[in-house]
C-alpha positions as CSV (number, residue, x, y, z in Angstrom):
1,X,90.7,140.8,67.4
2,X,91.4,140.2,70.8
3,X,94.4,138.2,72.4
4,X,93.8,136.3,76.0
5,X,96.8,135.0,77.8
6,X,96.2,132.8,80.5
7,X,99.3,131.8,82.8
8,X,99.8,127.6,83.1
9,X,102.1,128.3,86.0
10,X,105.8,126.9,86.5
11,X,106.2,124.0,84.1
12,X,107.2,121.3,86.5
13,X,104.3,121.6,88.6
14,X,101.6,121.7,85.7
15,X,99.3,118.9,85.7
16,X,96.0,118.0,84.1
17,X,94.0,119.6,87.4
18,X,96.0,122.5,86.9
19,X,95.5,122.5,82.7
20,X,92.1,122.2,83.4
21,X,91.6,125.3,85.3
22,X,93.4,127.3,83.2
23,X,90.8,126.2,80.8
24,X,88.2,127.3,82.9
25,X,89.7,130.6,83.3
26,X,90.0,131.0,80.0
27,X,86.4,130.1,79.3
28,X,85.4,132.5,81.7
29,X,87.2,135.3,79.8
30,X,85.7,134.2,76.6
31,X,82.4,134.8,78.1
32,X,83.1,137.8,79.4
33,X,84.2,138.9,75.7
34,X,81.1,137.4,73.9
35,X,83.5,136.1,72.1
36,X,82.3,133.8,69.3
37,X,85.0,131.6,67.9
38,X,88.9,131.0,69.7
39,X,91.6,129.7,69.4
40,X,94.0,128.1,71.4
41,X,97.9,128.0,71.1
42,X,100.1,126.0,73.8
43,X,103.9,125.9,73.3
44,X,107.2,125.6,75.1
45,X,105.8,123.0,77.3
46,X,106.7,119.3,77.4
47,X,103.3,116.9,75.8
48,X,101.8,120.5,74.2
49,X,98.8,118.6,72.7
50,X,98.2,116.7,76.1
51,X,98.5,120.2,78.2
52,X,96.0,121.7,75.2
53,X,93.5,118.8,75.7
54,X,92.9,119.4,79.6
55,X,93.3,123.4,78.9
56,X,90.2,122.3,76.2
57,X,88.4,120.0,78.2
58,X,88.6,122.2,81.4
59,X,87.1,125.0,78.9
60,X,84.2,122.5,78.1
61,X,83.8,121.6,81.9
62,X,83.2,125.3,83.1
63,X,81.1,126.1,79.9
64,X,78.4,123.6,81.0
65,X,75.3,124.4,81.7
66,X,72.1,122.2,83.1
67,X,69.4,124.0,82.2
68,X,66.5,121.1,81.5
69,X,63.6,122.4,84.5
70,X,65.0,126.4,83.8
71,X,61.9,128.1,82.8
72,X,63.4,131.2,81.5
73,X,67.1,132.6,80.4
74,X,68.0,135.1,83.0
């Protein structure tokens, strides 16, 4: 088991751009693990389930991929 911590910055100045990036960095790092299943933990911060959402969503955002005229996996 691995644990990933990924920094939300200073807790006034979080927003849902800066959530959402987060999210992406964290994806990123998950793909760099291979890592199969996550989970995701976001606490001490005021609307915790709205902060986790765009942390999520940003995750989702970075993890898309169009492949539909892509002939081969590289």
């Amino acid at each position: 088991n691995q644990i990933i911590l990924v920094g939300l910055g200073k807790e006034d100045k979080l927003d849902e751009t800066n959530a959402q990036s987060a999210g992406g960095t964290l994806c990123a790092s998950l793909n760099a693990l291979k890592a199969v299943n996550a989970g995701l933990v976001v606490e001490n911060v005021k609307n915790a389930a709205e902060v986790a959402a765009n942390v999520a969503f940003g995750s989702v955002l970075r993890s898309y991929r169009f492949s539909k005229y892509k002939t081969k996996e590289n």
